[in-house]
C-alpha positions in Angstrom: -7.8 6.7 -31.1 -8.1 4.6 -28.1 -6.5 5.5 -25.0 -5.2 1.6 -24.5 -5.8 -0.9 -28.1 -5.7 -4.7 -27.1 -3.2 -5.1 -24.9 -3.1 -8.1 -22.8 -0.3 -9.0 -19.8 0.0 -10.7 -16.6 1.5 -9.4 -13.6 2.9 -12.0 -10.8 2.2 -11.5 -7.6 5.3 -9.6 -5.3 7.0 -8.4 -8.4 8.0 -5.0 -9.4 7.0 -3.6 -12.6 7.4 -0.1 -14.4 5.5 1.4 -17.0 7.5 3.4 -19.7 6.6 5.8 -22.4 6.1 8.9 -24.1 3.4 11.3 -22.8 -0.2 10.3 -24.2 1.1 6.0 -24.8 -1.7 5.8 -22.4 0.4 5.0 -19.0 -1.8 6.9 -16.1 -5.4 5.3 -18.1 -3.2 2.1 -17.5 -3.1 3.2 -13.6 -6.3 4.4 -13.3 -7.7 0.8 -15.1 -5.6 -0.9 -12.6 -6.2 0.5 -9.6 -10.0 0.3 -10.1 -10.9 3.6 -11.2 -11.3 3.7 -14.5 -13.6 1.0 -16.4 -12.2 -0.9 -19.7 -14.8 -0.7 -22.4 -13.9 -4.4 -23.3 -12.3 -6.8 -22.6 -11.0 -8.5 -19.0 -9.2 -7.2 -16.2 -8.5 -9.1 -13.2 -6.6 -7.7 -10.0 -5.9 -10.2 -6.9 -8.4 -12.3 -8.2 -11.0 -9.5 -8.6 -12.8 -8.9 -11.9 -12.6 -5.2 -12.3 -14.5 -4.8 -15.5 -17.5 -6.6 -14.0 -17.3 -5.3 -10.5 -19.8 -3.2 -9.0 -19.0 0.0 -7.1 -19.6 -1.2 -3.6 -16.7 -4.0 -4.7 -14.1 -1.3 -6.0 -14.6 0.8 -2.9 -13.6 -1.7 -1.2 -11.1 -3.4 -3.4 -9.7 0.1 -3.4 -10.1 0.4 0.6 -8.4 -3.3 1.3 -6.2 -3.6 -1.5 -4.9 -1.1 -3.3 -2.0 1.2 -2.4 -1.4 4.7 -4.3 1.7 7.1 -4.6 0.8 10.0 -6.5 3.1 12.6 -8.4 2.1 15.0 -5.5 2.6 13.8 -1.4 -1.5 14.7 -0.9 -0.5 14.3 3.1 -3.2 16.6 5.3 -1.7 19.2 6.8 -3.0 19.4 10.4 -2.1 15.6 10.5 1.5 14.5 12.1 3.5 11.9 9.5 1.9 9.0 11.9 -1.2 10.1 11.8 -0.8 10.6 7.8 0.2 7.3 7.3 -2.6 5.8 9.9 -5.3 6.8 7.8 -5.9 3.9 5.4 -6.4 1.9 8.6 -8.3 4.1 10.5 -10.8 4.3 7.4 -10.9 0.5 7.1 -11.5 0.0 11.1 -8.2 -1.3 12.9 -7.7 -1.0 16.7 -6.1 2.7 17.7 -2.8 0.4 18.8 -2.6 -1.3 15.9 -2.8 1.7 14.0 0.1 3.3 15.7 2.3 0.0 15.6 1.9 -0.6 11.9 2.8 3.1 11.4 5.9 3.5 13.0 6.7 0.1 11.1 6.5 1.4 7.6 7.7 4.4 8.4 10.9 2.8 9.9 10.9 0.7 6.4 11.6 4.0 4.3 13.8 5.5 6.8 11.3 7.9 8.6 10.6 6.8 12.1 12.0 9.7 13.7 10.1 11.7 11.8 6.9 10.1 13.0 5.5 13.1 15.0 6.4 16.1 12.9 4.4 17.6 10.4 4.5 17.6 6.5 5.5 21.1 6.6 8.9 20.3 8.5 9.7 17.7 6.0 11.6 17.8 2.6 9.5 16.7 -0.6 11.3 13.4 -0.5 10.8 12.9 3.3 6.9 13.4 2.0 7.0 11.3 -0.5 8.7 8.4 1.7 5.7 9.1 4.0 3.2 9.1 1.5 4.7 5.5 0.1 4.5 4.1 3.6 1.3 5.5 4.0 0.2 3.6 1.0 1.9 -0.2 2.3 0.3 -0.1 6.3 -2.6 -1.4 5.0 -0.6 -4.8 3.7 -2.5 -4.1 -0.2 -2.0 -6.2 -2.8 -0.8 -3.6 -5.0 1.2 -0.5 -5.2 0.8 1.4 -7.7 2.8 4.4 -8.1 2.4 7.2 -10.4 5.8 9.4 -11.5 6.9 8.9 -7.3 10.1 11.1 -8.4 8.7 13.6 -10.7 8.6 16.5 -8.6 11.8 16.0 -6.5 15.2 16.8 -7.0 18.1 14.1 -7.7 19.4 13.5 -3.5 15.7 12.9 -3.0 14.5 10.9 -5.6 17.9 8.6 -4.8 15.8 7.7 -1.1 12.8 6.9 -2.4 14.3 5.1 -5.0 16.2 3.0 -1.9 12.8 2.7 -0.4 11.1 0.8 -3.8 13.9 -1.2 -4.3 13.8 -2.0 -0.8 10.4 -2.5 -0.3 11.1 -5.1 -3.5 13.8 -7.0 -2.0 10.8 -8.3 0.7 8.1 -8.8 -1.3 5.7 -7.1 0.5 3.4 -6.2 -2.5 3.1 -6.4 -6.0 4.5 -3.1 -7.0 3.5 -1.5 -10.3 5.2 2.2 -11.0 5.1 4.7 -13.6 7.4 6.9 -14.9 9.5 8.8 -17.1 12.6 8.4 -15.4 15.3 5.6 -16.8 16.9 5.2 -12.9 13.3 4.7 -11.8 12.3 2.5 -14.7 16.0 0.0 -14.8 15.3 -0.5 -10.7 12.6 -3.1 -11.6 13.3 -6.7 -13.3 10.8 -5.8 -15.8 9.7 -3.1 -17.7 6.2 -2.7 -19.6 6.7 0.1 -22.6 3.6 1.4 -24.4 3.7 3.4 -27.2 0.4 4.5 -29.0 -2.0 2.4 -26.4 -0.4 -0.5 -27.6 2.4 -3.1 -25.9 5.7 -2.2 -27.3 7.7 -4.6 -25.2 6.1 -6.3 -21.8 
């Protein structure tokens, strides 16, 4: 059986979109095909104008570097690393100026709420304080797309309330084209529309 079978769907750019389904429709090969790391066996695949399925791996790294955001399940924030410094790290990877770094920072963290958190570290935050970071950690960088991968799996229902403010807010000013998985039906209804697979295959787009 293949993991996705013929689908076909087009994604505008700046909306918000969630992926629904039962475990094994093929959602996270979706992601993974999406966000460039994954290769379809046929068939096209364009992102920002980008032809993934032809693109060579020097053009994913860097479609991956300069365009792409990711939320995972889990917060993946380093450790020895302040929240700032966490959420600097896509720019300091692609080059930026140390000021501009810090400035563009504090400015997504303030977006989800967490500028005063800006200098602590992961450990002295809750798992929906590090997931907040680890969202604005994926928008400094001003990518194309978010995708987002069961952001409120692991958290309980106060948290996953915030960052579910903090998509729907980062929405509501079209900063990115936002693409999220999940299981969750308050997750899923916070987007305009909803893509449902079922088997690898398009049940409703």
């Amino acid at each position: 059986m293949r993991a996705l079978d013929a689908i076909s769907f087009d994604i505008a750019p700046h909306e918000f979109v969630t992926v629904t389904g039962p475990s094994g429709c093929g959602k996270s090969t979706l992601l993974n095909l999406l966000g460039g790391l994954d290769r379809p066996d046929a068939g096209e695949l364009f992102v920002d104008g980008i032809a993934l399925h032809t693109a060579g791996d020097a053009a994913l790294t860097d479609f991956r570097r300069r365009r792409l955001g990711i939320v995972f399940q889990f917060f993946n924030l380093l450790p020895a690393l302040t929240v700032a410094e966490n959420v600097e790290l896509p720019l300091l990877f692609a080059g930026a100026p140390r000021r501009q770094m810090r400035d563009r920072a504090l400015a997504r963290l303030d977006l989800v709420g967490l500028a005063a958190r800006a200098n602590h570290r992961p450990h002295q935050l809750s798992g929906g304080e590090m997931q907040r970071a680890a969202i604005a950690r994926a928008l400094v960088h001003d990518p194309a797309l978010l995708l987002a991968d069961e952001p409120t799996g692991n958290l309980d229902s106060a948290n996953a309330d915030r960052v579910m403010d903090a998509l729907a807010k980062i929405a509501s000013q079209n900063l990115t084209t936002m693409v999220v998985v999940t299981h969750s039906e308050a997750v899923a209804d916070l987007a305009p529309r909803r893509i449902r697979l079922l088997d690898g295959k398009l049940s409703h787009a």
